[in-house]
N, C-alpha and C positions, 0 to 999 in steps of 0.2 A: 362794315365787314360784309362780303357778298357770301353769299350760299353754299357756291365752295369750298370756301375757308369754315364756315359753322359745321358744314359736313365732316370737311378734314380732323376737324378739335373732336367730334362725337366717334368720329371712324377710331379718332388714337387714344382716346377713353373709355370706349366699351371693355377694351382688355382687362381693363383695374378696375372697375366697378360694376354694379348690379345692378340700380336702381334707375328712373329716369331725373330723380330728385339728386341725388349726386351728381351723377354726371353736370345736370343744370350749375347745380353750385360750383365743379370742376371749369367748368368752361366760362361761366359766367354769366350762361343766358336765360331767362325765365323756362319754367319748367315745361311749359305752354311750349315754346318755341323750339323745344328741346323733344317734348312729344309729335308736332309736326313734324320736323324732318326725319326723326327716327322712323315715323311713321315712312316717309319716303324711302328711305332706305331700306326698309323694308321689303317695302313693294320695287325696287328696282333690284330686290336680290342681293342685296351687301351684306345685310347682316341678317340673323335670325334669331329667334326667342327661342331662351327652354325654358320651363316652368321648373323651378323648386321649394322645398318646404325651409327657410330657414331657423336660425334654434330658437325663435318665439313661436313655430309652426305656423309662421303665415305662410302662405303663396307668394312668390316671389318671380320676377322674368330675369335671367341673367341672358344679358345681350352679348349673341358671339361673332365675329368675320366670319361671312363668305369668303369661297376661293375665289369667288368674283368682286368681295369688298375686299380681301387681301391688295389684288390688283388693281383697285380704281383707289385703295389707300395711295399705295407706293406712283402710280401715275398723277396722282392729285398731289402728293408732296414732291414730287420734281419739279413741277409747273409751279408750284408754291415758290420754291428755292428757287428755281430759272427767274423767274419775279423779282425776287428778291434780292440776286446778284445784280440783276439789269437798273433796280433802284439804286445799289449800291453803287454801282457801275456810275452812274449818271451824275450822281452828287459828288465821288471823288472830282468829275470832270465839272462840275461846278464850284466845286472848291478849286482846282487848278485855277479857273477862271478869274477868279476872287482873287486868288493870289496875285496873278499876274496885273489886273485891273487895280489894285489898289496897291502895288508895290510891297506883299509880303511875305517875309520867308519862308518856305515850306518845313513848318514845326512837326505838323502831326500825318506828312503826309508819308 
Protein backbone atom coordinates (compact mmCIF):
# COMPACT_ATOMS: atom_id res chain seq x y z
CA UNK A 1 0.00 0.00 0.00
CA UNK A 2 1.75 3.49 -0.97
CA UNK A 3 1.23 6.63 1.28
CA UNK A 4 -1.64 7.76 -0.30
CA UNK A 5 -3.78 5.22 0.37
CA UNK A 6 -2.48 5.05 4.32
CA UNK A 7 -3.25 8.73 4.22
CA UNK A 8 -6.67 8.30 2.74
CA UNK A 9 -7.68 5.31 5.56
CA UNK A 10 -6.30 7.95 8.47
CA UNK A 11 -8.00 11.07 6.53
CA UNK A 12 -11.58 8.79 6.81
CA UNK A 13 -10.91 7.68 10.38
CA UNK A 14 -10.04 10.65 12.21
CA UNK A 15 -13.87 11.61 12.09
CA UNK A 16 -14.80 8.24 14.44
CA UNK A 17 -12.07 8.19 16.53
CA UNK A 18 -9.69 9.93 19.03
CA UNK A 19 -6.73 8.30 19.71
CA UNK A 20 -3.75 7.32 17.52
CA UNK A 21 -4.01 3.76 19.07
CA UNK A 22 -7.41 3.25 17.56
CA UNK A 23 -7.18 4.64 14.59
CA UNK A 24 -3.78 2.07 14.26
CA UNK A 25 -6.05 -0.78 15.05
CA UNK A 26 -8.94 0.78 12.65
CA UNK A 27 -6.74 0.73 9.65
CA UNK A 28 -4.51 -1.96 10.49
CA UNK A 29 -1.16 -0.32 10.55
CA UNK A 30 1.38 -0.22 13.75
CA UNK A 31 0.84 2.67 15.89
CA UNK A 32 4.45 4.01 14.95
CA UNK A 33 3.40 4.38 11.38
CA UNK A 34 0.12 5.81 12.18
CA UNK A 35 1.98 8.53 14.33
CA UNK A 36 4.46 9.34 11.32
CA UNK A 37 1.95 10.30 8.80
CA UNK A 38 -0.45 11.94 11.28
CA UNK A 39 2.44 13.75 12.03
CA UNK A 40 2.66 14.75 8.24
CA UNK A 41 -0.50 15.60 7.93
CA UNK A 42 -0.36 17.70 10.31
CA UNK A 43 2.29 19.67 9.11
CA UNK A 44 0.85 19.77 5.50
CA UNK A 45 -2.39 21.24 7.17
CA UNK A 46 -5.01 18.41 6.83
CA UNK A 47 -5.82 17.85 9.90
CA UNK A 48 -5.49 19.53 13.38
CA UNK A 49 -5.37 18.57 17.17
CA UNK A 50 -7.65 19.78 20.03
CA UNK A 51 -6.60 18.69 23.41
CA UNK A 52 -9.52 17.27 25.82
CA UNK A 53 -10.01 15.78 29.30
CA UNK A 54 -11.80 12.55 28.76
CA UNK A 55 -14.07 10.78 31.70
CA UNK A 56 -10.95 9.11 33.39
CA UNK A 57 -9.53 12.93 33.12
CA UNK A 58 -6.82 12.16 31.12
CA UNK A 59 -5.58 14.48 28.26
CA UNK A 60 -6.56 13.36 25.23
CA UNK A 61 -5.92 14.79 21.25
CA UNK A 62 -9.10 14.30 19.12
CA UNK A 63 -7.92 14.60 15.56
CA UNK A 64 -10.26 17.00 13.20
CA UNK A 65 -10.16 17.80 9.01
CA UNK A 66 -8.96 20.83 7.75
CA UNK A 67 -10.83 22.64 5.04
CA UNK A 68 -7.85 21.96 3.24
CA UNK A 69 -7.72 18.06 4.49
CA UNK A 70 -11.54 18.13 3.62
CA UNK A 71 -10.44 18.70 0.09
CA UNK A 72 -7.13 16.63 -0.36
CA UNK A 73 -9.85 13.79 1.37
CA UNK A 74 -12.34 14.01 -1.49
CA UNK A 75 -9.31 14.55 -4.23
CA UNK A 76 -7.42 11.59 -2.92
CA UNK A 77 -10.66 9.24 -2.99
CA UNK A 78 -11.38 10.15 -6.65
CA UNK A 79 -7.91 9.25 -7.74
CA UNK A 80 -8.47 6.12 -5.48
CA UNK A 81 -11.75 5.09 -7.38
CA UNK A 82 -10.41 6.47 -10.88
CA UNK A 83 -7.76 3.40 -9.99
CA UNK A 84 -9.72 1.44 -9.23
CA UNK A 85 -12.40 1.47 -12.13
CA UNK A 86 -9.28 1.47 -14.60
CA UNK A 87 -8.14 -2.00 -12.63
CA UNK A 88 -11.50 -3.01 -12.98
CA UNK A 89 -11.75 -1.85 -16.43
CA UNK A 90 -8.66 -3.92 -17.43
CA UNK A 91 -9.53 -7.38 -15.87
CA UNK A 92 -13.09 -7.33 -17.30
CA UNK A 93 -11.03 -6.98 -20.66
CA UNK A 94 -8.89 -9.96 -19.60
CA UNK A 95 -11.53 -11.96 -18.88
CA UNK A 96 -13.11 -11.19 -22.25
CA UNK A 97 -9.79 -12.35 -23.40
CA UNK A 98 -9.89 -15.56 -21.66
CA UNK A 99 -12.95 -16.24 -22.91
CA UNK A 100 -12.49 -15.90 -26.32
CA UNK A 101 -8.82 -17.62 -26.12
CA UNK A 102 -10.11 -20.64 -24.60
CA UNK A 103 -13.54 -21.00 -26.11
CA UNK A 104 -15.89 -19.90 -22.95
CA UNK A 105 -19.10 -18.73 -22.44
CA UNK A 106 -19.62 -15.56 -20.93
CA UNK A 107 -21.21 -16.66 -17.37
CA UNK A 108 -20.36 -13.89 -15.17
CA UNK A 109 -19.78 -11.39 -17.56
Amino acid sequence: MNQEEIELKILRSVDKVTSQRTIADEIGYSLGKVNYVLKNLIDKGLIKTQRFVNSENKIQYKYLLTPKGIKEKIEITEKFIAIKKAEYDELQEQIKEYHKKYDIKNRFI
